[in-house]
N, C-alpha and C positions, 0 to 999 in steps of 0.2 A: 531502461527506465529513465536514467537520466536524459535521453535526449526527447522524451515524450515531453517534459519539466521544460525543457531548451526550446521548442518546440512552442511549448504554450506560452513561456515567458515573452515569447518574441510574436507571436500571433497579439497578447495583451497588449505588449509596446507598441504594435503596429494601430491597433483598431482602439487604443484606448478603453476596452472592455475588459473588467476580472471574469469573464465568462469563460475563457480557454484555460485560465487558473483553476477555477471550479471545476471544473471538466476534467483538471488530470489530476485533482485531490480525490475527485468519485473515482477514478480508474482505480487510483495508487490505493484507494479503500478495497476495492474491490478484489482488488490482486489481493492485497496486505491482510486481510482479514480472514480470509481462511487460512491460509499460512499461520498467524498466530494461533487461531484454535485448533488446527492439526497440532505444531509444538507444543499447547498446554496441555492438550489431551496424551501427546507422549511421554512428555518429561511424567504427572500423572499415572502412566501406565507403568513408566521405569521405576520411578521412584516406589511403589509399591510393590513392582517384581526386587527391588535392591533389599526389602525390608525382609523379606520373607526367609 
């Protein structure tokens, strides 16, 4: 991941565009986002199996 970031930083620096920035915030969302609602949905599922 980081060098997708490394990657875009330096594509921006080159061409003067936040277009390659934008570009690996939508990826880093797209990865990032279901990951966090898979873990809400676990912690969720644990925490109520912990209670019982």
């Amino acid at each position: 991941m980081s060098d997708l970031l490394k990657q875009a930083t330096d594509a921006q620096a080159l061409f003067a565009n936040p277009t390659p920035l934008i570009g690996a915030a939508i990826i880093y969302v797209i990865i990032l986002w279901p990951l966090v609602r898979l873990t809400g949905w676990l912690e969720h599922r644990f925490q109520r199996a912990y209670v019982r």
